[in-house]
C-alpha positions as CSV (number, residue, x, y, z in Angstrom):
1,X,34.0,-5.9,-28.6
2,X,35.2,-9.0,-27.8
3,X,33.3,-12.4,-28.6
4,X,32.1,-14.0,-25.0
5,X,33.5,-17.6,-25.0
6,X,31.3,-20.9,-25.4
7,X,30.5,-24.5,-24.2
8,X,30.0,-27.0,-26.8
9,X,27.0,-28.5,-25.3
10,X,26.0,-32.8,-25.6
11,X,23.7,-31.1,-28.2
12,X,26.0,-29.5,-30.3
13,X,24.8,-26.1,-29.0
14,X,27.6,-23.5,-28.5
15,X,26.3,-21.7,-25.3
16,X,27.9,-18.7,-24.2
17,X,29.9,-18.5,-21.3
18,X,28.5,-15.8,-19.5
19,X,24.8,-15.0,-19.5
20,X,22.6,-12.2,-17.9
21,X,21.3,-13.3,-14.9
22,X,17.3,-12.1,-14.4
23,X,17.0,-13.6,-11.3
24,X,15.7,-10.9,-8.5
25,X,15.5,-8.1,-11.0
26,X,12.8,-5.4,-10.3
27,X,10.0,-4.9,-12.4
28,X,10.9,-1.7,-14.4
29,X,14.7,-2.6,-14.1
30,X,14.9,-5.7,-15.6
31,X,13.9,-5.0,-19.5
32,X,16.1,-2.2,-19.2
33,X,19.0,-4.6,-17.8
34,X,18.5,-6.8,-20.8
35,X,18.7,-4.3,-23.4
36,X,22.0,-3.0,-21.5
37,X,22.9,-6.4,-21.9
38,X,22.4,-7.0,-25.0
39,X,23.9,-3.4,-26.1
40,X,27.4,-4.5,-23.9
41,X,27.7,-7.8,-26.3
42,X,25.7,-10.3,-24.3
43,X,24.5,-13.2,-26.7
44,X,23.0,-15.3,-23.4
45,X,19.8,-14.3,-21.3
46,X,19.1,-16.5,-18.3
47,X,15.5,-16.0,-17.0
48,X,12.7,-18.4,-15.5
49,X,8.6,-18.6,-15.3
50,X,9.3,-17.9,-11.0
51,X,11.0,-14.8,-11.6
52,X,7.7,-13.1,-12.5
53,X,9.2,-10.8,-14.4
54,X,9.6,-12.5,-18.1
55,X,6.8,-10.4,-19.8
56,X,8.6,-7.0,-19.3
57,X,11.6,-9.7,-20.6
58,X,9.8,-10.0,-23.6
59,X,9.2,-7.0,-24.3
60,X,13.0,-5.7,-24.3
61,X,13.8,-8.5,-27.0
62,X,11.0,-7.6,-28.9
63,X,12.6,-3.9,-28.6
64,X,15.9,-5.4,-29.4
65,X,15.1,-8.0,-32.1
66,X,13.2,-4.6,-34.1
67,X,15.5,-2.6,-33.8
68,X,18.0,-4.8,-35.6
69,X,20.5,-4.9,-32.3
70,X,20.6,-8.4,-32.3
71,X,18.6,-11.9,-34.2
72,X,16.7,-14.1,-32.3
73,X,19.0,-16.8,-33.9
74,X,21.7,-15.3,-32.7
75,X,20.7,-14.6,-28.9
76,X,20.7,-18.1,-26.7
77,X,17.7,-18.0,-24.2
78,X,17.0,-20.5,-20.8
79,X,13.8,-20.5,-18.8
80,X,12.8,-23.2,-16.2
81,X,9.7,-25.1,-15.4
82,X,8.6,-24.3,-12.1
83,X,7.6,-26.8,-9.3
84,X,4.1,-26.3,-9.9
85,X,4.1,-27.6,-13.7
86,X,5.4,-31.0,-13.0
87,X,2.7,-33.0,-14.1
88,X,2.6,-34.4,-16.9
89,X,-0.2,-32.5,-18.4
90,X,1.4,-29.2,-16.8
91,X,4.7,-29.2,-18.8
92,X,3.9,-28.4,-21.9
93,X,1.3,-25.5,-20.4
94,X,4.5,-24.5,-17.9
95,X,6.5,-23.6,-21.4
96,X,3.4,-22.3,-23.2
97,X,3.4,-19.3,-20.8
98,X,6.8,-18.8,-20.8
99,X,6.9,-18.3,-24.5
100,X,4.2,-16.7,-24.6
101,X,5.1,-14.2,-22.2
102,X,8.8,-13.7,-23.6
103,X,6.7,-13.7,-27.6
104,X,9.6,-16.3,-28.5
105,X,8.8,-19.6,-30.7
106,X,11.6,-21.3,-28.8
107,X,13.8,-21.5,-26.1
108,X,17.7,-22.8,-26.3
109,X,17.4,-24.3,-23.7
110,X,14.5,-25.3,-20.7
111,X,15.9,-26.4,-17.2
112,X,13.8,-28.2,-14.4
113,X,13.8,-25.6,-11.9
114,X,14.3,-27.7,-8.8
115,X,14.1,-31.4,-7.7
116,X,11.2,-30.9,-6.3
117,X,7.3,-31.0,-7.7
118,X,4.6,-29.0,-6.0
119,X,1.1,-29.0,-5.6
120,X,-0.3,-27.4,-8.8
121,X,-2.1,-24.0,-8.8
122,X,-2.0,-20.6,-9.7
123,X,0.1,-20.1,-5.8
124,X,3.8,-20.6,-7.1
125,X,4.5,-21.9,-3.8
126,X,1.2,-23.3,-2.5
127,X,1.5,-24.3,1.3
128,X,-1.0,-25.6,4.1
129,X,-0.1,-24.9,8.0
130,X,2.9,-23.5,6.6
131,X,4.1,-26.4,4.8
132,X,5.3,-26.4,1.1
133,X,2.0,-28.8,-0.3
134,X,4.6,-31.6,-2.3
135,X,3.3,-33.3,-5.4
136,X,3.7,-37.0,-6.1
137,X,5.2,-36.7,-9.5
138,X,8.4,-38.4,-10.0
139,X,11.2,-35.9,-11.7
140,X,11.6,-38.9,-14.3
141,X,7.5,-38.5,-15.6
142,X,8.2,-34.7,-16.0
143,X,11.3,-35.3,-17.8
144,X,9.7,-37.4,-20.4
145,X,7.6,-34.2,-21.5
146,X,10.6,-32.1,-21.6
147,X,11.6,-34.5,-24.0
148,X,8.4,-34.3,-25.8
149,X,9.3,-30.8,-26.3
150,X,12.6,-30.9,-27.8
151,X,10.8,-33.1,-30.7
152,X,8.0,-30.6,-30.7
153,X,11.6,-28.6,-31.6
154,X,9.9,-25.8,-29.2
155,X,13.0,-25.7,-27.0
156,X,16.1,-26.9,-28.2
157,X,18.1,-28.4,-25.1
158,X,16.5,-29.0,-22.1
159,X,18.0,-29.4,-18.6
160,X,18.2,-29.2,-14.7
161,X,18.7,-27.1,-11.8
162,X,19.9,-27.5,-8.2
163,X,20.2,-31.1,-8.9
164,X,22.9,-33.1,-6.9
165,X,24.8,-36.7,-8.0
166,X,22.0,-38.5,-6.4
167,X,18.7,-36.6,-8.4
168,X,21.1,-36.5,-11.5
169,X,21.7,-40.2,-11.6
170,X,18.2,-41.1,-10.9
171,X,17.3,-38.6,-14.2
172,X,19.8,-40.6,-16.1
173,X,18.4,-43.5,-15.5
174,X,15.5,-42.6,-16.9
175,X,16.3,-40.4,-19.7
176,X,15.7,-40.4,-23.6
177,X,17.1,-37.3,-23.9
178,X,20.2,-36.2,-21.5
179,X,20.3,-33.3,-19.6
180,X,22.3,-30.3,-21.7
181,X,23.1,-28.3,-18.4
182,X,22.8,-28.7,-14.3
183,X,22.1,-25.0,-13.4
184,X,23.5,-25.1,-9.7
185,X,25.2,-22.6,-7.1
186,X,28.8,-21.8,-7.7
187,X,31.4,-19.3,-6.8
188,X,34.4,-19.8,-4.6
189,X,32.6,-20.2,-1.5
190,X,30.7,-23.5,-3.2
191,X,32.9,-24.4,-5.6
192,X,31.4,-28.2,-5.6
193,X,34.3,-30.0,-6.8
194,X,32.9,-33.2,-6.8
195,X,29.6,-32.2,-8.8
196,X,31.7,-30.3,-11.0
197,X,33.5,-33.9,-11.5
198,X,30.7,-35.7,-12.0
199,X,28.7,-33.5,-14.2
200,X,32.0,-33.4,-17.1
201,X,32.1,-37.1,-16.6
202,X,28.6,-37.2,-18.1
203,X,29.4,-34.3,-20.7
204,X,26.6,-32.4,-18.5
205,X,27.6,-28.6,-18.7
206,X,27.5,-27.0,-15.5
207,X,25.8,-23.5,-15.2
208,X,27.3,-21.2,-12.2
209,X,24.5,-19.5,-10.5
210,X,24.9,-16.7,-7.6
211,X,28.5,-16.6,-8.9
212,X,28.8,-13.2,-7.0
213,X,27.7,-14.5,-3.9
214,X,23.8,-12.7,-4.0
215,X,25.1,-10.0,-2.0
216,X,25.0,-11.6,1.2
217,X,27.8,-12.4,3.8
218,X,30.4,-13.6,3.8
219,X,30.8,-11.2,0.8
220,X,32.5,-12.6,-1.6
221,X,33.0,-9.3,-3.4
222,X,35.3,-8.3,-0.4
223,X,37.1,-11.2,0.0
224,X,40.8,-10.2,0.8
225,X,42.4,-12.6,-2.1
226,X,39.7,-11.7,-4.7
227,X,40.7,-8.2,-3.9
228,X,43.8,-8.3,-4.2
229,X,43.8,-9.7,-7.7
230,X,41.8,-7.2,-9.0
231,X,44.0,-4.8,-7.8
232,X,46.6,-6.9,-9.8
233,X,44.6,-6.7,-12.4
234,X,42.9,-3.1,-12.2
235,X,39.5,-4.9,-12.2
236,X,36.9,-4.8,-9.5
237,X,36.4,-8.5,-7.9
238,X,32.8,-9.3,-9.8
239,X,35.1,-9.1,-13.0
240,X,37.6,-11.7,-11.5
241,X,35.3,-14.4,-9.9
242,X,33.3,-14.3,-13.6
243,X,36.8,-15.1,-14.9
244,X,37.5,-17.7,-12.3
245,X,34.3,-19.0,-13.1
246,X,35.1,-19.2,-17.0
247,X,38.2,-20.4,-16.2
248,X,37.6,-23.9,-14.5
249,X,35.0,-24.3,-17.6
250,X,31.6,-23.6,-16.5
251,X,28.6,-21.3,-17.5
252,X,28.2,-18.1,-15.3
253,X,25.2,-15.7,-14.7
254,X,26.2,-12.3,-13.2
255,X,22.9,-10.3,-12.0
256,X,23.1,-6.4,-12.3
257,X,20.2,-3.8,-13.5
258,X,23.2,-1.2,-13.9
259,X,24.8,-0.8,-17.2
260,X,28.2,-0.2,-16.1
261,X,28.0,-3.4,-14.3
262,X,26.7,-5.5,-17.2
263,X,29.1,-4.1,-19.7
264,X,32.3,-4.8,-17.0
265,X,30.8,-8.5,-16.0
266,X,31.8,-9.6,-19.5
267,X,35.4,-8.4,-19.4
268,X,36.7,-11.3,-18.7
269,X,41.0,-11.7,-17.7
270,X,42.6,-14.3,-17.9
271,X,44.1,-15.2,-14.4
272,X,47.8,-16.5,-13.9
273,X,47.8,-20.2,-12.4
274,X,49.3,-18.8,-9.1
275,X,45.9,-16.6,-9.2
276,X,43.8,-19.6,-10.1
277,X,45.2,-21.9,-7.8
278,X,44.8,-19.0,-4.6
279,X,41.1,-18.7,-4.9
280,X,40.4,-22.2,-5.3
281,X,41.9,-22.7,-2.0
282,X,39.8,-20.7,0.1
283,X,38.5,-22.1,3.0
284,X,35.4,-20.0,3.4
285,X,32.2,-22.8,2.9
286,X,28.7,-21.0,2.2
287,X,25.6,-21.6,0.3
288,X,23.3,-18.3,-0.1
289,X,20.8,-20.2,-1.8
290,X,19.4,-22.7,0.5
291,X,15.5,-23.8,-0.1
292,X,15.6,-25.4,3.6
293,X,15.7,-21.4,4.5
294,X,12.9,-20.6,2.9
295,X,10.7,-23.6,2.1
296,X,11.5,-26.0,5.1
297,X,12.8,-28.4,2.2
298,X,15.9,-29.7,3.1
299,X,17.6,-31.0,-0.3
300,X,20.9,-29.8,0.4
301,X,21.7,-31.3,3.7
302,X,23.3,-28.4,5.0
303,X,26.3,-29.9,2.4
304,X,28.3,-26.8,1.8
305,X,31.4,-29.1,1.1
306,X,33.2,-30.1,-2.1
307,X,30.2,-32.8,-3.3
C-alpha cells in the first residue's frame, strides 16, 4: 500500500493529500464508504455538521478505531460549522454536536462552512417568502471562537470554505489564529488560478472540492483530453484529475460509496509535464456548486474564471 502524500500545513500539521469526501453520501452508504476507505489506506475523512449524515460517520470509526484498523491519532478528520452556528454563543455548541455525533474528542481540523451566517434554528437553511433569513454576525466574531477552540485544543486547525480573496483578506485582517485551509471548488473546469496564487502566498493550503466535477455536465469524467490520458495511463479519468489535483499541490476529496472506486481514487500517477500542461489548458469554465442556484445568494458572481 502506498503512503498518500501530505501538505505541511501553517500548523505544522501533515494533512493528507487525498481525503474521503462525505459530502452527498446516503444514509446507509456512507459508514460503509468510510470503512472502505479506511480499509483502501485512506488516513483523511472529510465530513461536515450539513451533511446530516456524521452520526452513522461516527459510528464506522468507532467500528474502525475497535477493531484496531486504524488510531484515532493516526486518522486526520475536518468538519465545518454551519451558517446557522455563527454567533458567538453558537460556535462552540456548532462543534459540540459534531463531536458528539462523530464520539471524537477532537477534530484536525474545523472549516467555516461558507461566508455567509444564517438565522439560527434548528432549520439548517431557515428562509421567509422564500428568502435565505441572513444573520448579522460578521465572519471575523465567529472566527474569534474558532480560535477559542483551538486553545480549548478541541480541534486542532481550523479553517474556511468557499471563501474568495476578498472574504479571505477581511478574515486576515482580523485573525489571531490563521486560517490552516480554504476548502473551495476545484478541478479543471475551475481551476482558480489566481486563488490558488493567493492562498500559497499566505501559506493557506487549498482543499479541492467536487474535484470530479459532482457528476453533472459538462462531465468532466468524459472529457476528451482527461480520457485520453487515462488511456495513456490504463487509468480511468477520476484517477487522473485526483493526480492532476495532487499535482499542482492541493488537497483533494473524491466522493464514492463504492469500494472499488475508493480503493482506485487513491492511486495516484504521476502525469508527464506535456500531460500536466494539456489539462490545464482547457478552456471549458464551470462551477457545479453555485449557492446563487440554490439559495438566491450570489457570492460567486457568476466568476467561473481564473480568480
Amino acid at each position: 500500500m502506498v503512503a498518500t502524500p501530505t501538505i505541511k500545513l501553517n500548523t505544522g500539521a501533515d494533512m493528507p493529500q487525498v481525503g474521503l469526501g462525505t459530502w452527498q453520501s446516503e444514509p446507509g452508504e456512507v459508514g460503509q464508504a468510510v470503512i472502505a476507505a479506511i480499509d483502501a489506506g485512506y488516513t483523511h475523512i472529510d465530513g461536515a455538521y450539513c451533511y446530516q449524515n456524521e452520526k452513522e460517520v461516527g459510528a464506522a470509526l468507532k467500528t474502525v478505531f475497535e477493531g484496531g484498523k486504524i488510531k484515532r491519532e493516526n486518522l486526520f478528520y475536518t468538519s465545518k460549522l454551519w451558517n446557522t452556528f455563527h454567533r458567538t454563543d453558537k460556535v462552540a455548541e456548532g462543534l459540540n454536536k459534531t463531536l458528539s455525533d462523530l464520539g471524537l474528542e477532537y477534530l484536525d481540523l474545523y472549516l467555516i462552512h461558507w461566508p455567509y451566517s444564517f438565522e439560527p434554528g434548528n432549520d439548517l437553511f431557515p428562509k421567509e417568502d422564500g428568502k435565505i433569513k441572513l444573520d448579522k454576525t460578521d465572519i471575523t466574531e465567529t472566527w474569534k471562537e474558532m480560535e477559542k477552540l483551538v486553545d480549548a485544543g478541541k480541534v486542532k486547525a481550523i479553517g474556511i470554505s468557499n471563501f474568495d480573496i476578498a472574504a479571505t483578506k477581511h478574515l486576515l485582517a482580523n485573525c489571531r489564529i490563521r486560517p490552516a485551509v480554504n476548502q473551495i471548488e476545484l478541478h479543471p473546469y475551475l481551476p482558480q488560478g489566481k486563488l490558488i496564487e493567493y492562498l500559497k502566498s499566505e501559506n493557506i493550503a487549498a482543499t479541492a472540492y467536487s474535484p470530479l466535477g459532482s457528476g453533472q455536465e459538462p462531465s468532466l469524467i468524459k472529457d476528451e483530453v482527461i480520457a485520453k490520458i487515462a488511456k495513456a495511463h490504463g487509468k480511468d479519468a477520476g484517477q487522473i484529475l485526483v493526480s492532476w489535483a495532487v499535482q499542482r499541490g492541493t488537497i483533494v476529496l473524491p466522493k464514492s460509496v463504492k469500494p472499488s472506486r475508493i480503493q482506485s481514487n487513491l492511486q495516484i500517477v504521476k502525469l508527464s509535464d506535456e500531460e500536466f500542461a494539456e489539462i490545464n489548458a482547457l478552456k471549458t469554465r464551470k462551477r457545479f456548486v453555485d449557492c446563487k442556484s440554490f439559495w438566491g445568494l450570489d457570492l460567486f458572481k457568476g466568476d467561473t474564471a481564473d480568480n
